[in-house]
N, C-alpha and C positions, 0 to 999 in steps of 0.2 A: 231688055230692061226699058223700062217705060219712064223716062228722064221728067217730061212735065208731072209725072204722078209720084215722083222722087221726091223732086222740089216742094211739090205740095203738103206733102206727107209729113217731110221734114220741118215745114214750117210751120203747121201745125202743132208739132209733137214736142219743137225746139225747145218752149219754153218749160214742159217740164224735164223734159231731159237735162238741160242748165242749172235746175232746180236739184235734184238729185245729184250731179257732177257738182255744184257749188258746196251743197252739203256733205259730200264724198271727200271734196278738198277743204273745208272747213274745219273737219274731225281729225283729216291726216294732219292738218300745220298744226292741231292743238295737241293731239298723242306726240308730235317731235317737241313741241313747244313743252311741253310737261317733261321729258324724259330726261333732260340736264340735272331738275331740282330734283329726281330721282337718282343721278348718277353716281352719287355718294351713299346711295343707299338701299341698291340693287340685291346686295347679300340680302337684306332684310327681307326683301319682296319674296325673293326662290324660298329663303325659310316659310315663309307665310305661305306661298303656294304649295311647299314641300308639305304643308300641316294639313292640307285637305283632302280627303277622299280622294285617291289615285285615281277614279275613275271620273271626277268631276274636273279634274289638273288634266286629262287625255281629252273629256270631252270637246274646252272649251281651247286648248292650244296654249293650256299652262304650264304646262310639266318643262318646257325647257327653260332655259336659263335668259334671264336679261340684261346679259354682258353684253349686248351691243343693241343700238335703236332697232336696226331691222328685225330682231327677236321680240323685243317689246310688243314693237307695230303688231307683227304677226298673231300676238298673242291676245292683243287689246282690241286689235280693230279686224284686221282679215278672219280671227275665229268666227266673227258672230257677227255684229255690225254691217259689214260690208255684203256679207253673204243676205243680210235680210234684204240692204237695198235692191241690189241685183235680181233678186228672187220675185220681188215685188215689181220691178221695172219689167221683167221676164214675163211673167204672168198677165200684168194689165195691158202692155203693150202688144204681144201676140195676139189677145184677144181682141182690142180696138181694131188692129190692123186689118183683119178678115172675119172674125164672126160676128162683132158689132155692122158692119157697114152689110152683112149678108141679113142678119136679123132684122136691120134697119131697112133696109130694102135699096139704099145706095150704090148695092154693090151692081144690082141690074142698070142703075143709069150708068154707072163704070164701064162695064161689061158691055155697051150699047156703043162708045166710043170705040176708032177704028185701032184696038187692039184686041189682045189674047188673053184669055186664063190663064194664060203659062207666063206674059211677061206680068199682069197685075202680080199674082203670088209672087215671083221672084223679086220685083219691087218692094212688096210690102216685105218681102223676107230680109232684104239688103238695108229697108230702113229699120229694123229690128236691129240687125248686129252694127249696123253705125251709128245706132244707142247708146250700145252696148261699148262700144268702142272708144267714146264720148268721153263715157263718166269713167272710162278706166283709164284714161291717154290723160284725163286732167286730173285724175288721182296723182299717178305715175309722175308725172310734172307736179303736182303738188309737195309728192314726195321728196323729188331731187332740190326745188325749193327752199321746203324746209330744212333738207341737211347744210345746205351753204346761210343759211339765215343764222340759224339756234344751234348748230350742233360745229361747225365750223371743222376741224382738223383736233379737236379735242377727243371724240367720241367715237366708238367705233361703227362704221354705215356702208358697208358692203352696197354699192349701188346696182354691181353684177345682179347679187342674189335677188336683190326688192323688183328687179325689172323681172326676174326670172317668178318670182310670188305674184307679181302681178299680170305677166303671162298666161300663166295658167290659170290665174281668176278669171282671167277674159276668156278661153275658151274652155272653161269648167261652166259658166254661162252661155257660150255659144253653144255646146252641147243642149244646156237647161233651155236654154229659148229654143231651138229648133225642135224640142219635144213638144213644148208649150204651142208653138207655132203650128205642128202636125196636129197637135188638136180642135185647133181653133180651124185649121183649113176640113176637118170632117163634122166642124158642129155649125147647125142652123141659130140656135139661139146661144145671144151672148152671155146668159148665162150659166147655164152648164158649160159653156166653154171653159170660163174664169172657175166655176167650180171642179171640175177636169184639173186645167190645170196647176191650179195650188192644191190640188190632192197631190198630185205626182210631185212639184216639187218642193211644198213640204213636209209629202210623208217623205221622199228620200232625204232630207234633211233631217228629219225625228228618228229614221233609222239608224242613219251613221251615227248620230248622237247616241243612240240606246246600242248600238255597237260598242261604244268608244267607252261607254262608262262600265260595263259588265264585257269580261272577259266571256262568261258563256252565252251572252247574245253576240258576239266578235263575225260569225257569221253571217249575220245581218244585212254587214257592209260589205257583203258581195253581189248586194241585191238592189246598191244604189251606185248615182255615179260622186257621191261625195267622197267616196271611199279614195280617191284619185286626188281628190286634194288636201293636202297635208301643210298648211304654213309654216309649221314649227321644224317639221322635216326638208323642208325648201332654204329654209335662209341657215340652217343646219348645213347643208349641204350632202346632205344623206340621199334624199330623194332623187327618182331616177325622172328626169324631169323633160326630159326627149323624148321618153318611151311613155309619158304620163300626156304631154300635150298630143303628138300624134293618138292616144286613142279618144282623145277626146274631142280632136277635130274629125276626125273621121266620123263619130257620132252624131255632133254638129252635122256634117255633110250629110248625112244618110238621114238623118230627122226632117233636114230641110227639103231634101229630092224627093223624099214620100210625102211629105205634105203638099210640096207644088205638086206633083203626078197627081196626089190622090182629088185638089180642088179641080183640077184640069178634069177630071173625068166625072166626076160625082155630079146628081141632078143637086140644080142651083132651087129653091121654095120663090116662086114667081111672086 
């Protein structure tokens, strides 16, 4: 790892990373903040959800119940909201990292100081998932914030389970960025890189979607990796949540290791 190109990288990139994590904890203290004035009146909501298209109540992470904040949350912000941020953060940041500075022609004076293609990639791969890491560690503490703020020993907030829904955010993303990442380490121009990778992840996000709402598209979600993360099943306590992170960090791992190998060997456009 190349530590002065860490720091730099990181310093650069801080400010919108802070920017998205402030916004990330912004939304979670206002969904805890709102959920009291609803606590009287959560039967209401399940009816209301119970009255819509089954397949639109599966799509978005309505269908279960809002007997306790962490079900809310799940339903309100981890179905959709969070998943755009992430996707977005995923996407423009792989691409800046390596095929903006290859297209710019940056990456040869990089490449010209006395390191390797194997530690720059592993670098920019390490400042990617401590992005990544960022916006979800100050979600996560957003979170627990919120419960001792607004929700106090009144309400019910499984703290286990929220850590457990926000684990597997972060490496249902680390998975997404290390694809997003291998792309950008085989493409010359920053643009098809960026367009590359928001095809892949959000056609895999339109998939699980058009999974989730028609029972005879179901097989769909075998063909993405959203299919792995389930909110609603998570703070449920349904989900097998062991066997869902390990294959998604494995994924992560193996996106990542093909992308570093494959910039290490690939002709660099002088």
């Amino acid at each position: 790892m190349n530590f002065p190109l860490y720091k730099e990288m990181m310093r650069v990139n801080l400010k919108g990373i802070m920017n998205y994590a402030c916004g990330s904890a912004f939304y979670m203290l206002f969904m805890i903040w709102l959920y009291p004035g609803l606590g009287g009146s959560t039967k209401a909501i399940d009816e209301l959800v119970q009255a819509m298209p089954e397949g639109v109540g599966r799509a978005f992470g309505l269908s279960s119940s809002f007997a306790s904040a962490e079900a809310f949350i799940s339903g309100e912000y981890y179905g959709l909201i969070l998943v755009l941020i992430l996707s977005i953060v995923c996407v423009q940041m792989s691409t800046q990292l390596i095929a903006r500075l290859v297209d710019r022609g940056s990456m040869g004076y990089l490449l010209a100081t006395p390191t390797t293609r194997r530690k720059v990639a592993f670098t920019q791969a390490i400042v990617l998932v401590t992005s990544l890491f960022i916006i979800m560690a100050v979600t996560l503490l957003s979170g627990f914030a919120g419960k001792y703020w607004f929700l106090g020993t009144k309400y019910a907030f499984d703290m286990g389970r929220f850590t457990e829904l926000n684990t597997v955010a972060f490496l249902l993303f680390f998975a997404i960025g290390g694809l997003c990442f291998l792309v950008s380490c085989m493409c010359n121009d920053e643009k098809r890189a960026l367009g590359i990778s928001g095809a892949i992840t959000f056609g895999f996000f339109t998939i699980d979607l058009l999974g989730k709402i028609s029972e005879k598209l179901d097989v769909l979600r075998f063909f993405t990796l959203f299919s792995f993360y389930r909110p609603a099943h998570i703070v449920q306590g349904t989900a097998e949540v062991m066997q869902i992170s390990l294959w998604l960090l494995l994924t992560g791992l193996t996106a990542f290791a093909v992308g570093i190998q494959m910039f290490r060997r690939r002709d660099l456009p002088l």
